[in-house]
C-alpha positions in Angstrom: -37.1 10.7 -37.0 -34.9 9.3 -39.5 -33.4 5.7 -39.5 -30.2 7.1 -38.9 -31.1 8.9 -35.4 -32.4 5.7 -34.6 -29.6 3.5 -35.6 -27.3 5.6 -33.8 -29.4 5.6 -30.6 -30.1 2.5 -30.4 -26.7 1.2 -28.6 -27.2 3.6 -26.1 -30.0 1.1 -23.3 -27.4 -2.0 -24.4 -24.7 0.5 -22.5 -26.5 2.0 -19.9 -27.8 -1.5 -18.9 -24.3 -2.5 -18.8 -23.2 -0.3 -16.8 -26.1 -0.2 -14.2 -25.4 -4.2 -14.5 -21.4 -2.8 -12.9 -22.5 -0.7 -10.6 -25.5 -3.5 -8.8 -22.2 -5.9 -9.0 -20.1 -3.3 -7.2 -22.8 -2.6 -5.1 -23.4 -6.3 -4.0 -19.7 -6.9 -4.2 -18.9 -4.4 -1.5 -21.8 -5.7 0.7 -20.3 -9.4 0.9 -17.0 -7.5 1.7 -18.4 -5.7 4.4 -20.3 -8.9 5.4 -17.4 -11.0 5.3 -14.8 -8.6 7.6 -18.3 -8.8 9.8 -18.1 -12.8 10.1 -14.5 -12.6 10.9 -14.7 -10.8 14.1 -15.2 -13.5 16.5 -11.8 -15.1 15.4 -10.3 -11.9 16.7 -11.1 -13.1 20.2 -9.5 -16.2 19.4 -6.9 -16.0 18.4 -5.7 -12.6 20.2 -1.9 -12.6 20.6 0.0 -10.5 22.3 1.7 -7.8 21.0 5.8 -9.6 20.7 8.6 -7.2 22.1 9.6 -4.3 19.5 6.1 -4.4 18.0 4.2 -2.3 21.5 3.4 1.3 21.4 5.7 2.3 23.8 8.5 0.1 22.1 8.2 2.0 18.6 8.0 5.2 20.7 11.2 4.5 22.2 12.7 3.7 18.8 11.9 6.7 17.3 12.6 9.0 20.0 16.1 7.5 20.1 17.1 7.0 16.9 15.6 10.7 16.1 17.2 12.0 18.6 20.2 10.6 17.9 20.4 11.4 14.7 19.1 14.7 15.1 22.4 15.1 17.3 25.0 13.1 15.0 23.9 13.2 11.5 21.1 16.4 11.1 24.4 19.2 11.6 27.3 17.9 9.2 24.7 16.5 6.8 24.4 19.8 4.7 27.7 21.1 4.4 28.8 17.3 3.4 26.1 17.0 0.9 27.3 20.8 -0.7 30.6 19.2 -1.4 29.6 16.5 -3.5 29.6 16.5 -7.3 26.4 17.2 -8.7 26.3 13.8 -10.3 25.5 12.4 -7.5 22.5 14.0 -7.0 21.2 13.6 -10.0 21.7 10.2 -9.6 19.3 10.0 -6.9 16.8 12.4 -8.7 16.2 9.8 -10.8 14.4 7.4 -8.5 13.5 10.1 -5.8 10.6 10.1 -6.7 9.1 7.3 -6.5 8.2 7.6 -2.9 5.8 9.9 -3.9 2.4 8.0 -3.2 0.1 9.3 -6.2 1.6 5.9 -8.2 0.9 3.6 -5.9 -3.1 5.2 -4.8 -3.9 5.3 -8.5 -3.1 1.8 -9.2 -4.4 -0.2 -6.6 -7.6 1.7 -6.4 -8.5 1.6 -10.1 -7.5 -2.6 -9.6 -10.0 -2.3 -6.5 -12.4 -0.4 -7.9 -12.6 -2.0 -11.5 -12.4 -5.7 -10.2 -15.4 -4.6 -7.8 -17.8 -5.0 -10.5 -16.9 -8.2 -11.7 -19.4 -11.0 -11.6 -17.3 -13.2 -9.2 -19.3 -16.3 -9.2 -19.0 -17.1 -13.4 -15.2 -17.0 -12.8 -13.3 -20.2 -13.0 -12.1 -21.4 -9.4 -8.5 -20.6 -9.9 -9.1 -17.1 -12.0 -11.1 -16.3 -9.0 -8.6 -17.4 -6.3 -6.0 -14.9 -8.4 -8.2 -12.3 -8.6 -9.5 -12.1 -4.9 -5.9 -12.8 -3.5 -4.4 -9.5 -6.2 -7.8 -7.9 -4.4 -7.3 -8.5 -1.1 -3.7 -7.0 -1.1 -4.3 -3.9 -3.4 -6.5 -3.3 -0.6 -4.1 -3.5 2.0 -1.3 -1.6 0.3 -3.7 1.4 -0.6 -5.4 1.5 3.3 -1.7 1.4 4.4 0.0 4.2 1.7 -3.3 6.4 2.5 -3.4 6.0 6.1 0.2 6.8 6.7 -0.2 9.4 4.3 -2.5 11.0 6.3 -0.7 10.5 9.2 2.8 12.3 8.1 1.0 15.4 6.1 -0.6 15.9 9.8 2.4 15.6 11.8 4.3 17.7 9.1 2.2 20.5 8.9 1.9 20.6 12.8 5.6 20.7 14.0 6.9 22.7 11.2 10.2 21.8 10.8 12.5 23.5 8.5 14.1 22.1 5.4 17.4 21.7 4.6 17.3 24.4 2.0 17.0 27.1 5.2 19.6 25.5 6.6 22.2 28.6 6.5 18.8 31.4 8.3 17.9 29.0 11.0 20.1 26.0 11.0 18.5 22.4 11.4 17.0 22.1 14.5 14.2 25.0 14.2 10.5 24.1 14.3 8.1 26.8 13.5 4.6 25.4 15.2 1.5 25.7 12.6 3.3 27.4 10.3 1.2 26.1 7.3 4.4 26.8 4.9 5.6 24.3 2.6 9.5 25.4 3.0 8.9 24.6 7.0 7.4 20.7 6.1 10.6 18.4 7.0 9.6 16.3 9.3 9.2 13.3 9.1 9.8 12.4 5.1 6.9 12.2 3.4 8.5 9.8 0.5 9.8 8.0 3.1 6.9 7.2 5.0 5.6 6.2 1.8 7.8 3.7 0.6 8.2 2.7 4.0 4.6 1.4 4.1 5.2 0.0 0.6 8.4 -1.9 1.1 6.9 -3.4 4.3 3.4 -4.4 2.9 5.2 -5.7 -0.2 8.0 -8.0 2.3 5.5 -8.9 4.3 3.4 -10.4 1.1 6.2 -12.1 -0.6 8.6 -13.2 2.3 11.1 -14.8 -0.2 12.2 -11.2 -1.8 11.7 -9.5 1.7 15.7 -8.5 1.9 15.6 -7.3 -2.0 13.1 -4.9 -1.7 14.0 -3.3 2.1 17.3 -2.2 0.3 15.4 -1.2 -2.5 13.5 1.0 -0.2 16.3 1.8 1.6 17.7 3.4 -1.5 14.6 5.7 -2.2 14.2 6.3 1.3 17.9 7.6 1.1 17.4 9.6 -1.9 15.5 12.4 -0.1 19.1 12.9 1.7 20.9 12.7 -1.1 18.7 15.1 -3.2 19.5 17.6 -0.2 14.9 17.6 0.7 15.3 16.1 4.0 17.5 15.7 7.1 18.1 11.4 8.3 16.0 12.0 11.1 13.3 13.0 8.8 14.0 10.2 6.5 14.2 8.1 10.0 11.0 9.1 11.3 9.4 8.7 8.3 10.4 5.4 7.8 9.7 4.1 11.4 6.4 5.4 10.6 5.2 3.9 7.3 7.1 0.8 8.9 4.7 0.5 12.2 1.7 1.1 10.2 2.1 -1.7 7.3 2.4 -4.1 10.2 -0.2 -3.0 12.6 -2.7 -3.1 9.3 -1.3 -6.7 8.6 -2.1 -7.9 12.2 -5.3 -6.8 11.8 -5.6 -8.7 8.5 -4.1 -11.8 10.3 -6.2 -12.2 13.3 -8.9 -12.1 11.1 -7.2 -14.7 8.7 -7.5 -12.2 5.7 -4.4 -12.7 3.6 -2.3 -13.6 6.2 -1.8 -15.2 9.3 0.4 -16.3 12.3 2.6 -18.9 11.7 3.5 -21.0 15.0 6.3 -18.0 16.2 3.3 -15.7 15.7 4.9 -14.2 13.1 3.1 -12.5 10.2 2.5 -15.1 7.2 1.2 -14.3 3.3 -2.0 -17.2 3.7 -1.4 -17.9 0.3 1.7 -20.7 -0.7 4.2 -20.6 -3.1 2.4 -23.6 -4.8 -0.9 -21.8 -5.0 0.7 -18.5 -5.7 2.4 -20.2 -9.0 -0.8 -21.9 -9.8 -2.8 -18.4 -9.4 -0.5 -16.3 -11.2 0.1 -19.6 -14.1 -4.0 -19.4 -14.2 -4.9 -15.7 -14.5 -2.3 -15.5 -17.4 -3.0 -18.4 -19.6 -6.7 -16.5 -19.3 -5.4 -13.3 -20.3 -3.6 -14.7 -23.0 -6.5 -16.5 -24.3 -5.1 -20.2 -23.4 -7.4 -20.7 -21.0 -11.3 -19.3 -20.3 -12.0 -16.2 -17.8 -15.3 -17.9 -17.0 -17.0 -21.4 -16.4 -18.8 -22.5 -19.0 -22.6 -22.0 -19.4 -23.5 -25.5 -18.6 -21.4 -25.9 -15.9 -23.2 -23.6 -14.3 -26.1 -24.3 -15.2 -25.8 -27.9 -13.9 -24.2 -26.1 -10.8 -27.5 -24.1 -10.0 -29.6 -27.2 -10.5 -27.4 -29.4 -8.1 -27.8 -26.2 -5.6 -31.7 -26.6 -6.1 
């Protein structure tokens, strides 16, 4: 074999010990995880609050079926014909950000960030990196479990009831629902995209409380768009949101019983665990280290004088 062949393969154990190194971290990673939503279980008990008023199953039911019903009465008929006599500039105005309701963006993002970060060995981190890092974790987590759940959730529904779209308005007008009919031109209801930035907007106010009125209208608007852009009827758009809505919060309860990025303030409202003084500090930390300023890691003896204290 020439020296060449050899050279050329002899990278090739550095790599695959590498990458068998990522995959025991990710392994062992995803163990303390499991082990650590384990431990948290008996604070459930603890601190189990009631469900407030607006926020019980029968309260969101009763929302929904009123406000979809009412709007199925008072906005669903003359929403067409007013929508065919606008200009067309208008909806190409709402083309534009239509689509980002559309979930793909939003999977691909956080999981890669979940999945990636997963093999990181945690404990050489500095303190504050680390603190960043898990906190950027912990709700990428919660925003992917709540865009996929919900997603789930309305592709079921829609598939099930069959509504028609607007575009068939003028056959069978907007009130006709075609059981199972596995068509995509008979998917309406509820909004898809609006289920989906739904859940977004909500996990994102619910994380940064501060910039909670900014981003409802901002979802608001996309939420609107699938009006505008003549794919949905409002109590589509309605149902949709009410839905992404109801399961961004129940998921953050569940996070806050167990004290897992959030918690219950005094009014038992839902809380970011996290500060605006630590947030500043996190986000200060993780980019002076990913602009070189500042190390990633502790240093070698440091942690080396930290395993000898431990022994």
């Amino acid at each position: 074999m020439s020296d060449d062949n050899v050279n050329s393969q002899a990278p090739a154990p550095a790599t695959g010990g590498r990458i068998r190194g990522a995959l025991d971290r990710a392994r062992a990673n995803a163990v303390a995880i499991r082990a650590l939503l384990a431990g948290r279980e008996h604070r459930v008990a603890a601190q189990r609050l009631p469900l407030p008023p607006g926020h019980r199953p029968q309260d969101i039911l009763a929302v929904l079926l009123l406000t979809v019903g009412i709007a199925v009465i008072v906005l669903d008929i003359p929403t067409y014909p007013w929508l065919r006599s606008l200009p067309q500039q208008y909806k190409n105005a709402f083309i534009a950000i239509t689509d980002l309701g559309k979930g793909h963006w939003i999977l691909w993002t956080t999981g890669i960030y979940c999945l990636a970060t997963l093999a990181l060995d945690w404990d050489r981190l500095t303190w504050r990196v680390r603190m960043a890092l898990s906190s950027l974790w912990t709700f990428c987590a919660y925003i992917f479990v709540v865009v996929a759940s919900s997603g789930v959730i309305v592709l079921f529904l829609k598939w099930v009831l069959g509504r028609a779209r607007p575009k068939l308005y003028e056959q069978v007008g907007p009130v006709h629902f075609d059981f199972l009919a596995l068509k995509g031109a008979y998917t309406s209801f509820p909004s898809g995209h609006s289920t989906t930035i739904a859940a977004l907007a909500t996990s994102l106010a619910l994380i940064f409380p501060t910039y909670r009125w900014l981003i409802v209208v901002c979802g608001f608007w996309i939420a609107f768009s699938r009006i505008m852009v003549g794919a949905h009827y409002p109590s589509d758009v309605i149902a949709g949101t009410l839905l992404g809505l109801s399961v961004g919060v129940v998921a953050a309860r569940w996070m806050a019983h167990r004290r897992i990025g959030f918690r219950f303030n005094r009014l038992g409202a839902i809380t970011p665990i996290m500060g605006r003084v630590s947030f500043r500090a996190s986000v200060r930390a993780l980019w002076r280290a990913a602009t070189g300023a500042r190390a990633f890691t502790r240093p070698v003896a440091t942690e080396m004088r930290d395993a000898g204290d431990a022994s």
